[in-house]
C-alpha positions as CSV (number, residue, x, y, z in Angstrom):
1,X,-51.8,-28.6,-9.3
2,X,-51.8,-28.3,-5.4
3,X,-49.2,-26.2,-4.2
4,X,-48.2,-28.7,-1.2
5,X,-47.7,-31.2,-3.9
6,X,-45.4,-29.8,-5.6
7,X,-43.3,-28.7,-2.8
8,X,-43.5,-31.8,-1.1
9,X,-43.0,-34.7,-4.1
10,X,-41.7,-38.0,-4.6
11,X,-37.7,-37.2,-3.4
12,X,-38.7,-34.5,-0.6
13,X,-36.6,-35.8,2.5
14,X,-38.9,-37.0,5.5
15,X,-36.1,-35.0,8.2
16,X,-36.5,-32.0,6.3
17,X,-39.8,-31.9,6.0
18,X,-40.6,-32.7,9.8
19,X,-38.3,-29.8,10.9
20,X,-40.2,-27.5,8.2
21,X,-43.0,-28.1,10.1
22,X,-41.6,-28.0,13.7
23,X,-39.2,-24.5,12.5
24,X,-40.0,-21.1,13.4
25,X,-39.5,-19.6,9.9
26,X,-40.2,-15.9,10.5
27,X,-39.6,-13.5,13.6
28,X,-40.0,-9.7,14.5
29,X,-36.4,-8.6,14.1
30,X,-35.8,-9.1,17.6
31,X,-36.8,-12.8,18.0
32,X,-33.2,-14.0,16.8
33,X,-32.3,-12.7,20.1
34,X,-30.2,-14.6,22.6
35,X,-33.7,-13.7,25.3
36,X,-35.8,-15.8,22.7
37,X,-33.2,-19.0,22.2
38,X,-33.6,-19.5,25.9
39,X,-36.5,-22.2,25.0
40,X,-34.4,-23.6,22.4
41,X,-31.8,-23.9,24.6
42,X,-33.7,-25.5,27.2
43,X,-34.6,-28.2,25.3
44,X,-31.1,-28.8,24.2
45,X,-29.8,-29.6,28.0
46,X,-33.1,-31.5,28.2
47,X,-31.5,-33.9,25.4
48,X,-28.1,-34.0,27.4
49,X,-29.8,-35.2,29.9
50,X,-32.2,-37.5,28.8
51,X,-28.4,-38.6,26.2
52,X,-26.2,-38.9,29.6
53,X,-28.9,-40.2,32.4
54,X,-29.6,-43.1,29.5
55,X,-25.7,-44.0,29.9
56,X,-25.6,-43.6,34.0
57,X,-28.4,-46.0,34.3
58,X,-26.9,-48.6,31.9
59,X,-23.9,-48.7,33.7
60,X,-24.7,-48.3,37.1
61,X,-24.5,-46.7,39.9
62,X,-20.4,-49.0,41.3
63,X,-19.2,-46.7,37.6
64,X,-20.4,-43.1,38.1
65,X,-19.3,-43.5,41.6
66,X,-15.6,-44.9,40.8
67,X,-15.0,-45.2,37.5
68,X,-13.0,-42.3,35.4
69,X,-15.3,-42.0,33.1
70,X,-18.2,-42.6,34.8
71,X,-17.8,-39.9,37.2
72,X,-17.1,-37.6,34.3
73,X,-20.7,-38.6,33.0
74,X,-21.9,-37.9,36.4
75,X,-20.6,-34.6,36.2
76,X,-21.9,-33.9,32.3
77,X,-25.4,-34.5,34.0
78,X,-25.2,-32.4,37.0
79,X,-23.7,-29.8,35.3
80,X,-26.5,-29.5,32.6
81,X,-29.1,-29.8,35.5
82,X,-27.6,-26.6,36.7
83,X,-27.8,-24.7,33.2
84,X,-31.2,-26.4,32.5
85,X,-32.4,-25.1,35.9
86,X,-30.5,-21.6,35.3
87,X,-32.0,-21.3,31.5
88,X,-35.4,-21.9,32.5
89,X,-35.5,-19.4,35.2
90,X,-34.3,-16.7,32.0
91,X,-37.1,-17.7,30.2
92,X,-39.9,-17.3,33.0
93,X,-38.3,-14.1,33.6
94,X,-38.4,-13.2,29.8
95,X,-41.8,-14.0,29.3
96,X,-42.4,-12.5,32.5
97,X,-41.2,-8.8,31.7
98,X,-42.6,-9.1,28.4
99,X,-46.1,-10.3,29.4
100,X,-45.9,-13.5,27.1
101,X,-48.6,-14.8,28.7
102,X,-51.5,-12.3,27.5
103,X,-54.7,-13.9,25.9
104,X,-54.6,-16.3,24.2
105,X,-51.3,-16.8,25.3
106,X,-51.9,-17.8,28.8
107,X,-51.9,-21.7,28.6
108,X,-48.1,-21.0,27.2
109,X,-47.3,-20.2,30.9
110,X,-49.3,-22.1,32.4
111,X,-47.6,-25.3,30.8
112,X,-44.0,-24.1,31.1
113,X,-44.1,-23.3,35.0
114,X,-45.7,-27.0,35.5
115,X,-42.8,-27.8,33.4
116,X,-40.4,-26.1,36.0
117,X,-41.9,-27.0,39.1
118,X,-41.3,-30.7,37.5
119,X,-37.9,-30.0,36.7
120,X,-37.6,-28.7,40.4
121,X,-38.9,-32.2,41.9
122,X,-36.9,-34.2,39.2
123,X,-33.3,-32.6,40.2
124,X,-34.4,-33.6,43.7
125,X,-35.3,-37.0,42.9
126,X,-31.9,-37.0,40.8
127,X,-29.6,-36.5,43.7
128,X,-31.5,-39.0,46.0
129,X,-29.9,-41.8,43.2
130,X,-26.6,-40.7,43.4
131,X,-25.8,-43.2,45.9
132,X,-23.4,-40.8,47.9
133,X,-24.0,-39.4,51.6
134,X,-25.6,-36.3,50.2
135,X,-28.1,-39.0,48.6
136,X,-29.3,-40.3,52.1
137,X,-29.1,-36.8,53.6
138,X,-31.0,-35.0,51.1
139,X,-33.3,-38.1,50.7
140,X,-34.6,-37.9,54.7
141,X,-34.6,-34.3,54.5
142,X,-37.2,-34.5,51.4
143,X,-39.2,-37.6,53.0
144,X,-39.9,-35.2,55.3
145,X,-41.0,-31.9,52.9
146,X,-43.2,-34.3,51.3
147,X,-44.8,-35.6,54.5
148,X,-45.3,-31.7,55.5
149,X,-47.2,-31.2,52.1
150,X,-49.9,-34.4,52.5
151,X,-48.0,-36.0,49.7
152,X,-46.0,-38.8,52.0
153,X,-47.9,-41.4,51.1
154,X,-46.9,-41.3,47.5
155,X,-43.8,-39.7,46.9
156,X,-41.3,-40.9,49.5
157,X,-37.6,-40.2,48.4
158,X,-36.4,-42.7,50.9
159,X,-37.5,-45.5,48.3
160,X,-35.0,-46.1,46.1
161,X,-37.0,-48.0,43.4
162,X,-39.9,-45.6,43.4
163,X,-37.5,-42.6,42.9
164,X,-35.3,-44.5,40.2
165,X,-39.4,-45.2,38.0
166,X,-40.0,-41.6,39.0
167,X,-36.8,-40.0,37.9
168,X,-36.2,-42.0,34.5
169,X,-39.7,-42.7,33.6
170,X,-42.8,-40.7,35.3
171,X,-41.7,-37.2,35.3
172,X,-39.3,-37.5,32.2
173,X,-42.3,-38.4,30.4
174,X,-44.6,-36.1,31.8
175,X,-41.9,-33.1,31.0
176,X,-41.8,-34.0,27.2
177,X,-46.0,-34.1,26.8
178,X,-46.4,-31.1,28.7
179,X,-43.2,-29.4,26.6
180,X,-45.3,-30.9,23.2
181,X,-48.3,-28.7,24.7
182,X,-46.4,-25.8,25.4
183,X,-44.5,-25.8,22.4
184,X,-47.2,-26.0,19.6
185,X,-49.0,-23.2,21.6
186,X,-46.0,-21.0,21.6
187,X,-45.4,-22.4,17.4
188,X,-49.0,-21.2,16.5
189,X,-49.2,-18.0,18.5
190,X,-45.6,-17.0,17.3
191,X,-43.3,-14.6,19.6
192,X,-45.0,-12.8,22.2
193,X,-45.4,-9.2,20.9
194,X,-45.1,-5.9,22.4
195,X,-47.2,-4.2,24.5
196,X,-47.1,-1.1,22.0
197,X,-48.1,-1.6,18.5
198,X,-45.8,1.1,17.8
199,X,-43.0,1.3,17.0
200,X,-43.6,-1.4,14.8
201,X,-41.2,-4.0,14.4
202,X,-40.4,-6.1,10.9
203,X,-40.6,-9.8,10.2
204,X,-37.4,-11.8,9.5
205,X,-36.5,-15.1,8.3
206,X,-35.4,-17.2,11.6
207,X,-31.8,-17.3,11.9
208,X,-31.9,-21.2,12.7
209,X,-28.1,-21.4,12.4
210,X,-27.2,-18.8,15.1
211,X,-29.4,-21.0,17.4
212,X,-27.6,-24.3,16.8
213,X,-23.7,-22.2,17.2
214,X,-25.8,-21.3,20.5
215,X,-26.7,-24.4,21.4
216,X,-23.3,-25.9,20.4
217,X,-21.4,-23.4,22.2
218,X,-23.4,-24.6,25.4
219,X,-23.0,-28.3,25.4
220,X,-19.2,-27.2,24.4
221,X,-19.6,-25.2,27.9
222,X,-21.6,-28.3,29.7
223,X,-18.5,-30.6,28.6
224,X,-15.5,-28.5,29.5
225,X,-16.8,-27.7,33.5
226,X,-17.7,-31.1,33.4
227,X,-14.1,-32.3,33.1
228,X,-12.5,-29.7,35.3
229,X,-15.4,-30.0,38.3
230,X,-16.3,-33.1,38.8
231,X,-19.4,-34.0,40.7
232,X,-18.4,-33.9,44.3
233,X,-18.5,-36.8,46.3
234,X,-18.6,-38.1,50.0
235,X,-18.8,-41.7,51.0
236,X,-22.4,-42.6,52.2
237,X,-23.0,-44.0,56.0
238,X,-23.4,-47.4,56.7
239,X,-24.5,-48.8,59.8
240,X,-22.1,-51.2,59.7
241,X,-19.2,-48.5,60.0
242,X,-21.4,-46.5,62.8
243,X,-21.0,-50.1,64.5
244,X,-17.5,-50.3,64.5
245,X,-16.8,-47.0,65.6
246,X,-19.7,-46.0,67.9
247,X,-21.5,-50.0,68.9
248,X,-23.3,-47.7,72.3
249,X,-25.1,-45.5,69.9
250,X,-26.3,-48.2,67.5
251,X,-27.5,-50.4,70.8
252,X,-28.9,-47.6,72.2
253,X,-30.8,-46.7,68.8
254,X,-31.8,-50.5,68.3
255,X,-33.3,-50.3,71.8
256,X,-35.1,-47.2,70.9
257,X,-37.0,-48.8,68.5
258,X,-37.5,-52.6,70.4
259,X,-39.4,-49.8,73.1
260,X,-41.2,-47.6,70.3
261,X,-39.4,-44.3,71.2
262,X,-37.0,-44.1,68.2
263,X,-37.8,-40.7,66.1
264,X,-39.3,-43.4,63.6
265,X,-41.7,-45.0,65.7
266,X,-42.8,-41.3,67.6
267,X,-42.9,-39.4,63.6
268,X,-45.6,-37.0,63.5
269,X,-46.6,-34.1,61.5
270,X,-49.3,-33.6,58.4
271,X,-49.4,-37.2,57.7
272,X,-47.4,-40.1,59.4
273,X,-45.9,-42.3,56.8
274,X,-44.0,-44.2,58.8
275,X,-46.4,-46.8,59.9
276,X,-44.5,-49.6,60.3
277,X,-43.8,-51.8,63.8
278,X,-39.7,-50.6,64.7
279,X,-39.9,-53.3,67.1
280,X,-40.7,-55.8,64.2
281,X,-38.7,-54.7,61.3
282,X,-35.2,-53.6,63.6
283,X,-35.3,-56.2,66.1
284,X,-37.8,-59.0,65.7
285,X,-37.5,-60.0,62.1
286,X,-33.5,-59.6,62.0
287,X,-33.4,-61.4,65.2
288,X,-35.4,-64.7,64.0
289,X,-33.2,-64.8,61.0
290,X,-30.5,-65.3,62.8
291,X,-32.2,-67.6,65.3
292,X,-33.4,-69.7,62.7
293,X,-33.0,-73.5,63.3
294,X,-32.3,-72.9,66.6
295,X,-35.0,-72.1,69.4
296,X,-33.5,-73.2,72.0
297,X,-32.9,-70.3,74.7
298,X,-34.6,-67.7,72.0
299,X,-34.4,-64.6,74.2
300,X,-37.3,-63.2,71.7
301,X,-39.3,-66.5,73.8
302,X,-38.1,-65.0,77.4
303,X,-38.9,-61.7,76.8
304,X,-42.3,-62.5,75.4
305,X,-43.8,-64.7,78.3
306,X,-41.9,-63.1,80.8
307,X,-45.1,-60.8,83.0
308,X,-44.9,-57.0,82.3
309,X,-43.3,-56.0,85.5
310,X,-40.6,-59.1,84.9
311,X,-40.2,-57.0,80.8
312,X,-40.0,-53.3,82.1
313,X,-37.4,-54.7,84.3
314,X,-35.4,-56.2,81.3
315,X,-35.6,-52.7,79.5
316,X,-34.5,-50.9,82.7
317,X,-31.3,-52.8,82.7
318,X,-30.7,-52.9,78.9
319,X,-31.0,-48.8,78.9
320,X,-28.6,-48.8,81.9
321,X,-26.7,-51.3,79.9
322,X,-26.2,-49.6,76.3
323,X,-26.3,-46.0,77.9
324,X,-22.6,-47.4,80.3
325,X,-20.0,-45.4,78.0
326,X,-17.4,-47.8,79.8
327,X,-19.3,-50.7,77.8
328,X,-18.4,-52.3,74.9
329,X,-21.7,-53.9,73.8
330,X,-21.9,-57.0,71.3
331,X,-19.1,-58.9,72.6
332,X,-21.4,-61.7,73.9
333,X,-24.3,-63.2,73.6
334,X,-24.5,-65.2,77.0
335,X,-26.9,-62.7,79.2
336,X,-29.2,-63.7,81.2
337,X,-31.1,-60.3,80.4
338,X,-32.9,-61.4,77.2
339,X,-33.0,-57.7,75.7
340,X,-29.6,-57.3,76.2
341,X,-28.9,-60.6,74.7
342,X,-31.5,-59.3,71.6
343,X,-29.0,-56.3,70.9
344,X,-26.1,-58.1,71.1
345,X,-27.1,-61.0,68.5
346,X,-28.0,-58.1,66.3
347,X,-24.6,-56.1,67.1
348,X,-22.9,-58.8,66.1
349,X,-24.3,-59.2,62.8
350,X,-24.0,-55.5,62.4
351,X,-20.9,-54.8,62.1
352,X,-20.2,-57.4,59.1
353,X,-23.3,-55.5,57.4
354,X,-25.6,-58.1,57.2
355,X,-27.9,-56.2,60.0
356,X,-28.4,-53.7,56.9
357,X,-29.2,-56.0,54.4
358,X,-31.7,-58.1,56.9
359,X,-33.3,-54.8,57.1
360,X,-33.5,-53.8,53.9
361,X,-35.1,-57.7,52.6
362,X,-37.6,-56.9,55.2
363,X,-39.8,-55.2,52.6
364,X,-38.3,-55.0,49.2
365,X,-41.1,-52.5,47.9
366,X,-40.2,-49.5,50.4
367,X,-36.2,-50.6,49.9
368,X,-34.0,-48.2,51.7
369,X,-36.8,-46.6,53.7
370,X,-35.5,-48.9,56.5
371,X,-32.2,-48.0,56.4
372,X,-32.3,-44.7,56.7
373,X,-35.1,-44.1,59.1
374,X,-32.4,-46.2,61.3
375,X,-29.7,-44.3,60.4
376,X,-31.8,-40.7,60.8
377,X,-33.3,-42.4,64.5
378,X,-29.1,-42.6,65.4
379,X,-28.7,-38.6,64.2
380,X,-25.3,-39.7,62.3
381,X,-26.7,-38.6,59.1
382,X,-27.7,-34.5,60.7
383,X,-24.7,-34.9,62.6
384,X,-22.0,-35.5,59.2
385,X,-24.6,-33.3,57.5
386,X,-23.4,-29.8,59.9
387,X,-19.8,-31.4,60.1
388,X,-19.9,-30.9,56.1
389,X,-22.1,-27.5,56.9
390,X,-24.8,-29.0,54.9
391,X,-27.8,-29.0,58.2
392,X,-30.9,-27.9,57.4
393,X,-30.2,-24.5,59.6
394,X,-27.1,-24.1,57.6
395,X,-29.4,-23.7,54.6
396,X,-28.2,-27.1,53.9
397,X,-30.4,-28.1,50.6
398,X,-29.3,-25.3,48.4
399,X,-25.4,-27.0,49.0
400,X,-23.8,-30.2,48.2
401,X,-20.5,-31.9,49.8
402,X,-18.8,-29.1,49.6
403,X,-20.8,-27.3,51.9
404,X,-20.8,-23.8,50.7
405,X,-22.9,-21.8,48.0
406,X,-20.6,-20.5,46.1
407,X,-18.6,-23.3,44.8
408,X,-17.9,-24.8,41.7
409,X,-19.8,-26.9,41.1
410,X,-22.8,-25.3,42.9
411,X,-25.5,-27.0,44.6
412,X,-29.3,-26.7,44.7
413,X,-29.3,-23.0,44.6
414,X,-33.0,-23.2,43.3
415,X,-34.1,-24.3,47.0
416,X,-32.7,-21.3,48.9
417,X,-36.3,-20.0,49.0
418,X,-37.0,-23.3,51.2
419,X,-34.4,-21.5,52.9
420,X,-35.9,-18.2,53.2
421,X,-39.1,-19.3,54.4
422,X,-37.7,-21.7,56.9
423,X,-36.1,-18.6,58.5
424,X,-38.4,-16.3,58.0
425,X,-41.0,-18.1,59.4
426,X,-38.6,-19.9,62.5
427,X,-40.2,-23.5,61.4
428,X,-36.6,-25.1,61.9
429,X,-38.3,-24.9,66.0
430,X,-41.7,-25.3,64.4
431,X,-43.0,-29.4,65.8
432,X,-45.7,-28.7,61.9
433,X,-42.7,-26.6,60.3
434,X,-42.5,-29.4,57.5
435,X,-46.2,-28.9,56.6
436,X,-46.5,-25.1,57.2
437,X,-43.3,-24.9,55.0
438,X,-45.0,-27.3,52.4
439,X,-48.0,-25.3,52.3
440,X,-46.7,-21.9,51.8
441,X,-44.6,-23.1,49.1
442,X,-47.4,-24.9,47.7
443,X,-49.6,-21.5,48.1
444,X,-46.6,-19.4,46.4
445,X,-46.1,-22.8,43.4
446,X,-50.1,-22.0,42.5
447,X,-50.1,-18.3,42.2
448,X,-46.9,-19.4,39.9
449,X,-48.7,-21.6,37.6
450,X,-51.9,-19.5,37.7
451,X,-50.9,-15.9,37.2
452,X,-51.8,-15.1,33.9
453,X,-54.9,-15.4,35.4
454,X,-54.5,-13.6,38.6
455,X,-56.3,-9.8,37.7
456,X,-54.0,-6.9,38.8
457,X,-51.2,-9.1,39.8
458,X,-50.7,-10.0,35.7
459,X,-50.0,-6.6,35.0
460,X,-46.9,-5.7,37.2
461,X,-44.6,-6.3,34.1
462,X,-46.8,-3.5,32.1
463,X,-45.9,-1.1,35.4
464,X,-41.9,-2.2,35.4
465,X,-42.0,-1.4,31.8
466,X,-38.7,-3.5,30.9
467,X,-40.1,-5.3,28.1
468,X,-38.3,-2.5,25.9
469,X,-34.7,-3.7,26.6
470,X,-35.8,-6.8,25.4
471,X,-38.2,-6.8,22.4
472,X,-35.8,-4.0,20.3
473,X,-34.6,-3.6,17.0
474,X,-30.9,-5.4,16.5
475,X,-28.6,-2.8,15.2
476,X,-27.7,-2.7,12.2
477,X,-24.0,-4.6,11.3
C-alpha cells in the first residue's frame, strides 16, 4: 500500500495536514535561531495588521480618531507597522551577511525586497488615511515625491479614495502573492547554508513551538506599547478655521488662484499633475453654486464682459484690497469691484465650511486633491508642519506629531535616507529636487532588488565574513 495513504486516511485532520505541508520540519542546528524566525515573525505582524486594519475600516475613521477604543486599535496598528518595518530590515540584513541569496537562491531576494519596498509605500499610504494633520502634511509632501519620480499620474496620495483601494486592497494583495512566491522558494531550497562546507552542521527537527512563544511574546509586546503610547494625534487644518482666524490669507490665496499664480496653478517639476483650471474649481464653480437662481448683478457676468484693461484693473484693486492688513474681508458683498465682490461671496461661505465641501464635490474621483492643493497654495500646512518641527528641512518624514525622532512612539524612521539624500545633495533649494531625489532613490531601490545579480557587488558579505556569528552551533543546555 502507498505510503501517503496510510499516513494520510479517512480521519487525518485537513489543518494538520495543510500545516505538514506548509512546516519546515528539519533545520541545521542553527535554523531554530531567533536570526531565522525573523520571516516567521514577519508574517505574524502582517496578520495583526491585516486583523486590526479590517476593524479600523469597519468602524471608521470619527472612532479611531475619538473613540477609547478605537484609538487603542489605531495604536495596535501603528505599532506593529513599526516592528513589521523593523523585523524586515533584520531579515534583509540576515540574508544579507549570510549570502542567502546565492544560486538558486536568488529569486528569494529578489521577491522579499519587492516585498519591502511595498511595505515601505503601504506605511506611507497608511498614514495619509489617518485623517489627522500629519495625514494632509505627509500626504502633499508624498504627492510631490511621486510627481519627482514620473509616477504622479497614478499614485497621488492627495486622493483619498485611491489611497484607501491602494492601502486595503492593491498592495495588501500584491504583498501576500509575492510572500506565496518568496515563501515556497525559501520552503523548497531550505535555510540558506554556509559559505564553508566545513564545519559541518547537523539537521534537527524544527522547534515549531519556540516560534509560536516567539511570535506570542511579540504581539504580547505589540499590545502592551500599544496601550501605554497611543498613536499621536494633532487636529487636521480646515479652511474654514484658517478663515476665521486669518480671512486676508484665504482671500489673498483665492485670488491667487482666480489669476493663475497660486503654487497649484504655477506646479512644475518631472510631470505636472496638477492640470486642472484654479480659476474654475476655487472660484468659478463655488461661486455659481451659490449664485444659483439668482443672476441678477452675477459679478462672475461683470468681470467676464468687462474689456481686459477694465479686468486687470479689477485685479489691481482686489490685490490692493486682500493684501490691506487693516481689512477685514467677507463682511459684504455690495462692491462695485466684481472680484472683490467674487472673494467675498466665497469668504462668506467659507468660514461655515461649505467653501470646502463645494470644493471637494467639484470632482469626486480626485476627492481631497482640491482641498489640500488650497490649503498647501496658503502655506498653513509647511507653516504648522516646522511649528510641530515636522518641515521637510527638519527631516520632517521620518517624525510624526511629536516632532522628534526619538520618541515613543517613533515615526517613519525608515525615510531618514529621504533625508540624507535631500541634504546631501541640497535639493530642499533644488526647483527638480523632487525628481532628482526620486531618481536616486529609485537608482539605489534597483540595485536593492537586483543584487544577487550585481557581480562583485554580491560578494561583499563573503569579504565581511559575519555569516559565522550567525549560522553556529547552539550550545549545548
Amino acid at each position: 500500500m502507498n505510503n501517503d495513504t496510510q499516513k494520510y486516511g479517512a480521519k487525518t485532520n485537513a489543518l494538520k495536514t495543510i500545516m505538514d505541508k506548509v512546516y519546515f520540519h528539519r533545520l541545521p542546528s542553527y535554523g531554530n535561531s531567533i536570526f531565522f524566525s525573523l520571516g516567521f515573525l514577519a508574517l505574524t505582524c502582517l496578520v495583526v495588521l491585516v486583523a486590526s486594519g479590517a476593524v479600523l475600516a469597519f468602524m471608521g475613521q470619527n472612532w479611531w480618531l475619538k473613540d477609547a477604543w478605537g484609538i487603542y486599535f489605531r495604536s495596535i496598528h501603528l505599532w506593529t507597522v513599526q516592528a513589521f518595518i523593523a523585523i524586515l530590515v533584520l531579515h534583509i540584513i540576515v540574508g544579507f551577511l549570510t549570502s542567502g541569496y546565492r544560486p538558486p537562491r536568488r529569486m528569494v531576494w529578489v521577491f522579499g525586497s519587492i516585498i519591502f519596498v511595498l511595505a515601505l509605500i503601504q506605511t506611507e499610504f497608511g498614514y495619509g488615511l489617518r485623517g489627522d494633520f500629519e495625514s494632509q502634511y505627509r500626504a502633499v509632501s508624498g504627492a510631490d515625491f511621486w510627481n519627482g519620480a514620473h509616477l504622479g499620474y497614478w499614485l497621488n496620495p492627495l486622493n483619498y479614495t485611491q489611497t484607501m483601494v491602494l492601502h486595503i486592497s492593491i498592495i495588501p494583495l500584491a504583498i501576500f502573492f509575492i510572500f506565496i512566491f518568496h515563501y515556497i522558494l525559501e520552503h523548497t531550497y531550505g535555510v540558506s547554508k554556509p559559505l564553508k562546507k566545513e564545519p559541518a552542521f547537523k539537521e534537527v527537527p524544527a522547534d515549531h513551538k519556540i516560534l509560536f512563544i516567539r511570535g506570542g511574546v511579540l504581539v504580547t509586546l505589540i499590545l502592551i506599547m500599544a496601550f501605554f503610547f497611543h498613536s499621536p494625534y494633532v487636529p487636521a487644518v480646515r479652511i474654514s478655521d484658517i478663515t476665521q482666524q486669518n480671512p486676508n490669507l484665504v482671500a489673498k490665496t483665492m485670488l491667487q488662484e482666480f489669476k493663475h499664480t497660486s503654487d497649484t496653478a504655477t506646479y512644475f517639476d518631472s510631470i505636472n499633475p496638477y492640470t486642472f483650471d484654479t480659476r474654475k474649481v476655487y472660484i468659478t464653480t463655488p461661486y455659481k453654486q451659490v449664485m444659483l437662481g439668482n443672476q441678477n448683478n452675477n459679478a462672475l457676468t461683470v468681470f467676464n464682459s468687462a474689456t481686459p484693461i477694465q479686468q486687470q484693473t479689477y485685479l489691481q484693486q482686489a490685490e490692493q484690497y486682500v493684501s490691506a492688513t487693516s481689512t477685514q474681508v467677507g463682511n459684504t458683498t455690495s462692491t462695485a469691484n466684481p472680484v472683490i465682490a467674487i472673494i467675498n461671496t466665497l469668504m462668506s461661505i467659507s468660514k461655515n465650511g461649505l467653501y470646502e465641501t463645494i470644493i471637494s464635490q467639484e470632482n469626486p474621483s480626485i476627492n481631497n486633491t482640491y482641498t489640500l492643493r488650497f490649503l498647501n497654495d496658503m502655506g498653513v500646512l509647511d507653516a504648522k508642519a516646522e511649528s510641530l518641527n515636522m518641515d521637510t528641512a527638519q527631516w520632517g518624514m521620518a517624525k510624526d506629531e511629536t516632532g522628534k525622532i526619538l520618541s515613543l512612539p517613533p515615526g517613519s524612521w525608515w525615510l531618514l535616507p529621504i533625508g540624507i539624500i535631500n541634504s546631501s545633495f541640497n535639493l530642499l533649494e533644488n526647483d527638480k529636487g523632487d525628481q532628482i531625489a526620486g531618481e536616486i532613490l529609485g537608482f539605489i531601490l534597483l540595485i536593492f532588488i537586483l543584487f544577487p545579480y550585481i557581480p562583485y557587488l554580491n560578494r561583499i558579505p563573503e569579504k565581511l565574513n559575519l555569516a559565522r556569528f550567525i549560522q553556529r552551533e547552539p550550545k549545548e543546555k
